[in-house]
N, C-alpha and C positions, 0 to 999 in steps of 0.2 A: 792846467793850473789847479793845486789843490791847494785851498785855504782850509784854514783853524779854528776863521771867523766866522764864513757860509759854507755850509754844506748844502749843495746844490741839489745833488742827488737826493737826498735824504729828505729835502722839500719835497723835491718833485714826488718822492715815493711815500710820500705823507698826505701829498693832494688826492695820490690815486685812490688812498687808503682810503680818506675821505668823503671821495666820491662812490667808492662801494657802499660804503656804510651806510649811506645813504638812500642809494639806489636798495640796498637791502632789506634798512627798516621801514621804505616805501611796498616792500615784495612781501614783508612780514605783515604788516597790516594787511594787507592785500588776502596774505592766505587768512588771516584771522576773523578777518569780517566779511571777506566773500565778495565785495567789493573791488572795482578797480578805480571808481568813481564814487568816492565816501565823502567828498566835498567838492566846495566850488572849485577851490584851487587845484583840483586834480582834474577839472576839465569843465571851463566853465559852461560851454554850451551844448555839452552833454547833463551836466548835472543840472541845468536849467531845467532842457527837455523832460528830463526825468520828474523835477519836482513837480513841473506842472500835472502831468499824467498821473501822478500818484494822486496828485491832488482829485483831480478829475474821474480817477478810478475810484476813489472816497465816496465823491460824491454820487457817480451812477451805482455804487453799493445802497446807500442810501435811499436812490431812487428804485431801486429793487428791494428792497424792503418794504417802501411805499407800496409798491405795484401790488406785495403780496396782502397789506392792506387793502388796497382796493379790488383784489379778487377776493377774498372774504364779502367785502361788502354787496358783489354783484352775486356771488353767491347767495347769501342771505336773501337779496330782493329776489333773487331768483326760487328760491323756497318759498316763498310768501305767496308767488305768484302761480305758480305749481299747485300749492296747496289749495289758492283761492280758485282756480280753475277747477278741481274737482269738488268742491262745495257748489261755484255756481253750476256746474252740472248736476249735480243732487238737486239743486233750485229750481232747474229746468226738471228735471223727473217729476217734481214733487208737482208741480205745474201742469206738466200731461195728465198726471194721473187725477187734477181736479176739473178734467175738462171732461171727466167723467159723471152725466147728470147724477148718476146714484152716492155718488162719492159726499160726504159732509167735507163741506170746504172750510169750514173751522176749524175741524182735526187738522187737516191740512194745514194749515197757516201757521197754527201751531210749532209743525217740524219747519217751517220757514219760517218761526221765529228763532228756531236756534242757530239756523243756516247764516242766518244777517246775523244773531249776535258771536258764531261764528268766525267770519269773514270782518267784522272789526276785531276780534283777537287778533286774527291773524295781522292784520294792518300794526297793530299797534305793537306785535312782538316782532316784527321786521327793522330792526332798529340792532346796528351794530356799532360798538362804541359811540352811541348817542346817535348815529346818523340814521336816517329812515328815507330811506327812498319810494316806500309805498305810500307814507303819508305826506307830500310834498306839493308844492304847485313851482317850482324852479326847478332848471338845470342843477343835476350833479359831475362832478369830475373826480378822476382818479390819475394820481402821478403816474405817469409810465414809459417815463425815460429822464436822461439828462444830455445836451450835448453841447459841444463848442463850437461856437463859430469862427467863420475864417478870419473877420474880425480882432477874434481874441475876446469876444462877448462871448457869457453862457449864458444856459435859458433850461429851462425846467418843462418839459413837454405834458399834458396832459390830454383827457381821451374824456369826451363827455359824453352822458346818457340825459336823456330829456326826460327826467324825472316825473315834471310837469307834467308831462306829455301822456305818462302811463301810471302813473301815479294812481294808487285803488282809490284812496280817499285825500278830497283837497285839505282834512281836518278831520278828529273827530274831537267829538263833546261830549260829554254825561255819558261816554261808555259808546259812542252812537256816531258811526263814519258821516259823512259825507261828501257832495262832489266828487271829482273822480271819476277813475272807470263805471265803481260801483255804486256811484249814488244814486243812482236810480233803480236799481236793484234792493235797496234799502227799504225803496218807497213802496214794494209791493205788499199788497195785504188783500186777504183773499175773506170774503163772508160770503153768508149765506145767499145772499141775492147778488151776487158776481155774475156777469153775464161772461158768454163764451169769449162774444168778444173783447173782452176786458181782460179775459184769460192770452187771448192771444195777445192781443198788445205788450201784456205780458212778458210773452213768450221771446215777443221779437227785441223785447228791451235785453231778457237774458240772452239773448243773441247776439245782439249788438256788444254789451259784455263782454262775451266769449269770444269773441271776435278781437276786441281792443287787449283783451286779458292776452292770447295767443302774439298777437304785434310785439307785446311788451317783454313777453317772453324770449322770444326770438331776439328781439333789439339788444336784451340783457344778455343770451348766449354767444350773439356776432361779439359784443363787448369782451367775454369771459376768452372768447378764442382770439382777440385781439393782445388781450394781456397776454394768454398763454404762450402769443407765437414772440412777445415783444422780452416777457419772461426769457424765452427760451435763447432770444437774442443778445439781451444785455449779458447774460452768463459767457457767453462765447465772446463779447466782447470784452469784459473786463479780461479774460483770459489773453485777447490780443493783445490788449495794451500791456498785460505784466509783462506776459514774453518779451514785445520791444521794448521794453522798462529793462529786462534784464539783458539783452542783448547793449544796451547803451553800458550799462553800470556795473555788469557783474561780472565777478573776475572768471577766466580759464584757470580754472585750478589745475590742469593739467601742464597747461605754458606756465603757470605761478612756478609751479612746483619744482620743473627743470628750471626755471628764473633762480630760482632759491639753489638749488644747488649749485650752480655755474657762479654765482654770487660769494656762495662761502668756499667756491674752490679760490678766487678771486682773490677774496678776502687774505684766504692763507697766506696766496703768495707776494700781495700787497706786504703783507704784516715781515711777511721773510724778504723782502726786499729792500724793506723799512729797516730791518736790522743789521743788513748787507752795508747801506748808507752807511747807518751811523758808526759800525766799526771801520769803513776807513780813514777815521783820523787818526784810531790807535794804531796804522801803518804808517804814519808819519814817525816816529819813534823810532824806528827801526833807522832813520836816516842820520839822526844823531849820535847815534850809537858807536862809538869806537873801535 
C-alpha cells in the first residue's frame, strides 16, 4: 500500500539518517578531543573512576613537590652537621695539642674561641625556609606520600626525624648556642692553670659530641635515601595511574578513525536512501496519467 499522506519509507530512512549523525558527531568529538569518555554520560563509572584518580594523581604531585621540599631541608641539616663535625674535630686537635705542658693554653683557647663561635654560625645558618633543624628540641617531619584508602578516606603520609633528638643547639642567645649536641662543647675554656685532667674531661666531652654529631648524621642520610627511594616511587606511580586513566577514557584513534569513516560511508547512503523514499510519491503520477 502506498500512501500521499505517510511515507513510510522515507521515515524509516530519516531515523537511520538520524541515528548516523549521531553515532558520528559522538566519533567526531571523539577524534577531536582524544577522548572516548569526555563526560559522565558517556560512561558514568568509568568517568567516575577516572575523576577520582586524576584527582588523586593532583594531589600525590603535590605530595612530591612536598617531598622535594623536605629533601632540601634534610639536606641543609645535613650540611650543618657535616660542617659541625669537622670543626669539632679541629676542637678535639686543638685540645691534644694543649695537653702539651710547653704549649700556652691561652693561645689555644683562643682558636677555640672561634671554633664555638663557629659552630653557632653554623647552627644558626641551618635554617631552610624558616625551618632549622639544628637548633630545635622537637620532632620534625617531612610529606612523602599521599594515598587512598580502601575506605575511600585519604591521608597525607609523613617521615619523621627527631630533631630534638640530634639537634646541635636547644637555643641560641646573644650570638651563643646552647644545649644540644654541642652544649657542652660550648662550655670548654682552657687557661693557664688547666690541669691534664680537665684537658681530658675535655676531650671525652668532644667525643661524646662526635659521637652524637656522627648518629645524627647517619639518621638524616637513612632519611635523605628514604625520600629518594619514596621520590623515585611516587614518579612511577603517578605514571600508573595516568596510563589506567587513559586506558579507561581515551579514545583508539586508530578504531576512531575507521569508526569515522564507515560512519560517512553510512551517512552517504542514508542521505541516498532518504532521497530514493521521498521520490516515490512523484511515481504515484504516472498512475493518473492517461
Amino acid at each position: 500500500m502506498t500512501s500521499i499522506l505517510t511515507n513510510i519509507s522515507a521515515m524509516s530512512a530519516l531515523q537511520t539518517l538520524r541515528s548516523i549523525n549521531s553515532d558520528m558527531k559522538d566519533t567526531q568529538s571523539s577524534v577531536s578531543s582524544g577522548l572516548r569518555v569526555g563526560q559522565a554520560s558517556d560512561n558514568v563509572a568509568y568517568w567516575s573512576i577516572s575523576t577520582t584518580m586524576k584527582s588523586d594523581n593532583k594531589a600525590l604531585g603535590a605530595a612530591t613537590d612536598a617531598l622535594g621540599v623536605g629533601a632540601a631541608k634534610v639536606d641543609t641539616a645535613y650540611a650543618a652537621m657535616d660542617s659541625a663535625i669537622d670543626v669539632v674535630n679541629e676542637i678535639k686537635a686543638k685540645l691534644t695539642t694543649a695537653s702539651e705542658s710547653s704549649v700556652d693554653k691561652k693561645q689555644v683557647q683562643l682558636e677555640i674561641d672561634k671554633l664555638q663561635e663557629q659552630l653557632t654560625a653554623i647552627g644558626q645558618a641551618a635554617s631552610f625556609n624558616g625551618e632549622n633543624w639544628m637548633v630545635n628540641d622537637t620532632k620534625a617531619t617531612v610529606v612523602d606520600g599521599f594515598i587512598r584508602k580502601e575506605d575511600g578516606t585519604v591521608k597525607v603520609n609523613t617521615a619523621e626525624f627527631q630533631a630534638g633528638s640530634y639537634a646541635m643547639f636547644s637555643t641560641i642567645a646573644s650570638g651563643v648556642g646552647s644545649g644540644g649536641i654541642l652544649g657542652a662543647i660550648m662550655t670548654i675554656e682552657l687557661t693557664s692553670v688547666t690541669t691534664q685532667g680537665q684537658i681530658d674531661t675535655f676531650l671525652n666531652t668532644v667525643q661524646t659530641a662526635l659521637d652524637n654529631l656522627t648518629d645524627g648524621a647517619a639518621a638524616l642520610g637513612a632519611l635523605k635515601t628514604r625520600i629518594d627511594m619514596q621520590d623515585d616511587f611516587s614518579s612511577k606511580l603517578s605514571d600508573a595511574i595516568k596510563s589506567g586513566v587513559s586506558r579507561l577514557v581515551d579514545a583508539d584513534m586508530e578504531e576512531e578513525s575507521a569508526r569515522l569513516s564507515a560512519l560517512q560511508t553510512q551517512q552517504q547512503l542514508a542521505v541516498q536512501s532518504l532521497s530514493i523514499a521521498n521520490s516515490g510519491s512523484q511515481q504515484l503520477l504516472s498512475l493518473f496519467r492517461g
